[in-house]
C-alpha positions as CSV (number, residue, x, y, z in Angstrom):
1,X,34.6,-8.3,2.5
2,X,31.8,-9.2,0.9
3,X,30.3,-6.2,-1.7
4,X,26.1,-6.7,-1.0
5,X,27.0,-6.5,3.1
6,X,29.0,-3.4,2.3
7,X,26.4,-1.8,0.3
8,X,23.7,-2.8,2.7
9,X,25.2,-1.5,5.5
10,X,26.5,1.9,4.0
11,X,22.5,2.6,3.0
12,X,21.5,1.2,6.2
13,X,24.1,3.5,8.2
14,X,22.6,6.3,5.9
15,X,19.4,5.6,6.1
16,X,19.1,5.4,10.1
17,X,21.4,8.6,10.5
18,X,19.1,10.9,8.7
19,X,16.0,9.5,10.3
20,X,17.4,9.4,13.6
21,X,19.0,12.9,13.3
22,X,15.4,14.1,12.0
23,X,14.0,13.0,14.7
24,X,16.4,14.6,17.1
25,X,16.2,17.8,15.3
26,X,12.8,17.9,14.4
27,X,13.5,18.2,10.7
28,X,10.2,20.3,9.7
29,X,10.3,18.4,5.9
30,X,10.3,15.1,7.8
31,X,8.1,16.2,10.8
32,X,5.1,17.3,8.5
33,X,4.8,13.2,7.9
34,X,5.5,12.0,11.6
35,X,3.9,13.9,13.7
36,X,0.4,13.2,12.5
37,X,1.9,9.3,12.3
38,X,3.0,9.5,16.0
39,X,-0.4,11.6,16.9
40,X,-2.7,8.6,15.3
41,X,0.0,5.7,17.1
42,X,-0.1,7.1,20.3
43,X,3.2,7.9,20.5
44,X,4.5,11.5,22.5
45,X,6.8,13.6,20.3
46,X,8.9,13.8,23.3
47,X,10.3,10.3,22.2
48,X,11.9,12.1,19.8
49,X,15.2,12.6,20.9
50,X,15.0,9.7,23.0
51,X,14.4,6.9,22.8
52,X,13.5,6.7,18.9
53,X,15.8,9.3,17.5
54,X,19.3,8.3,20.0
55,X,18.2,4.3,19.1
56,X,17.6,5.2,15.4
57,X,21.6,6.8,15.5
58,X,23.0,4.6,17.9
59,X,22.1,1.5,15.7
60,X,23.8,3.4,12.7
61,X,27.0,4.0,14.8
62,X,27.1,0.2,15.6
63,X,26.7,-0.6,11.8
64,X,28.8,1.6,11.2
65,X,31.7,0.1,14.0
66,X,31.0,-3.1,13.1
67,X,31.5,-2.2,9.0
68,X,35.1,-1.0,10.6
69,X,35.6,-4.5,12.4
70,X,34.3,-3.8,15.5
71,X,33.9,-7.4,16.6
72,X,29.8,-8.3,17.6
73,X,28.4,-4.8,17.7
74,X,27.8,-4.4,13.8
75,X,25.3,-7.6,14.5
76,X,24.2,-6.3,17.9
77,X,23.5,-2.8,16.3
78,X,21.1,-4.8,13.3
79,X,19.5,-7.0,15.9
80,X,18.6,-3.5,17.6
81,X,17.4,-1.7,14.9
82,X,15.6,-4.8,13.9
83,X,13.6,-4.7,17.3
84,X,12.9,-1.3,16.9
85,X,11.7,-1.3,13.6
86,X,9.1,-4.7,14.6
87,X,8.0,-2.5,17.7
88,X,7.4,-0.1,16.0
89,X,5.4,-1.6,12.9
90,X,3.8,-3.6,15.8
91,X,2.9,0.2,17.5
92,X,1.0,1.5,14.3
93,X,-1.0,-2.4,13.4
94,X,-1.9,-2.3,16.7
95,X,-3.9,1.3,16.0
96,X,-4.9,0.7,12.8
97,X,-2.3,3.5,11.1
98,X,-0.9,2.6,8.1
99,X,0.0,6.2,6.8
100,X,3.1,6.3,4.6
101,X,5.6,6.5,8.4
102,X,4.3,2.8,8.9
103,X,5.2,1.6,4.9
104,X,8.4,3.6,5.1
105,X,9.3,2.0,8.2
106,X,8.1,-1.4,7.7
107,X,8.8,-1.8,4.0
108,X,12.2,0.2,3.8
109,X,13.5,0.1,7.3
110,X,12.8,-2.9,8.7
111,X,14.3,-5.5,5.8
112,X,17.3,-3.3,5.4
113,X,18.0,-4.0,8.9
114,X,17.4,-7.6,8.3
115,X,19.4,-7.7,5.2
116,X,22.1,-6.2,7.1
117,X,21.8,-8.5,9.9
118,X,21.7,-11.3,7.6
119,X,25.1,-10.3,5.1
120,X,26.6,-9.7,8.4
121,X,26.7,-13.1,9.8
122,X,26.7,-14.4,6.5
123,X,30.4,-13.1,5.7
């Protein structure tokens, strides 16, 4: 198996855990930053536990299944968190908001999802 898409994926699985499970618990370290993001977006924080926070995990389960061998869900789970990630940068453009939640997301989140994607079918 090739090392980079291993690596990749582990931060990616890491990565998208924490921040979905923040979101679902309403981490008060993390929320301090999102919450005045998700105000200026538009954005209820009763998305939190659903949809961003269950999409957010559920992606890092399919990276996660798909790192195990899971046959087409480790690429599913990328293409989703991909989708989400571009919505979601597309959500804050669209109101002008580009607070640290917007870089994080779009500079952090979004290409490890592609780069995930992309050592996935690359193997």
């Amino acid at each position: 198996m090739n090392t980079a898409y291993v690596v990749v994926t582990l931060v990616a699985i890491a990565a998208n855990t924490f921040s979905g499970v923040a979101a679902m618990t309403r981490f008060p370290p993390v929320m301090r930053t999102l919450t005045p993001a998700m105000e200026t977006a538009g954005v209820p924080t009763s998305w939190l536990v659903f949809p961003i926070g269950t999409l957010k995990t559920a992606g890092a389960v399919g990276l996660l299944l798909g790192l195990l061998g899971v046959p087409l869900v480790g690429p599913a789970a990328a293409i989703g968190l991909v989708l989400f990630f571009v919505c979601a940068a597309y959500t804050h453009v669209r109101v002008g908001d580009y607070s640290s939640t917007f870089f994080l997301g779009a500079s952090f989140f979004l290409p490890l999802a592609v780069a995930a994607l992309a050592l996935d079918l690359a193997r």
